[in-house]
C-alpha angles and dihedrals in degrees: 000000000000131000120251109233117241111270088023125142099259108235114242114267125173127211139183114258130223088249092064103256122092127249125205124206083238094061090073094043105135090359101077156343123273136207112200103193125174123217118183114216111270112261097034128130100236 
């Protein structure tokens, strides 16, 4: 897979939420902002 560039347009995706439905990145298109952060699990060697 290849990286997004910084400033980039992020592609839709779309995950599973903790109340049970799914949210895609699309669905807040020209509603709101939106922060994508990765965290990467604790205790691992990244």
């Amino acid at each position: 897979m290849a990286l997004i560039a910084v400033g980039a347009t992020a592609p839709d995706f779309t995950l599973d939420s903790h109340l049970d439905t799914t949210v895609s990145l699309s669905d807040f298109k020209g509603t709101k902002n939106v922060l994508l952060v990765s965290y990467p699990l604790d205790f691992t060697p990244t």
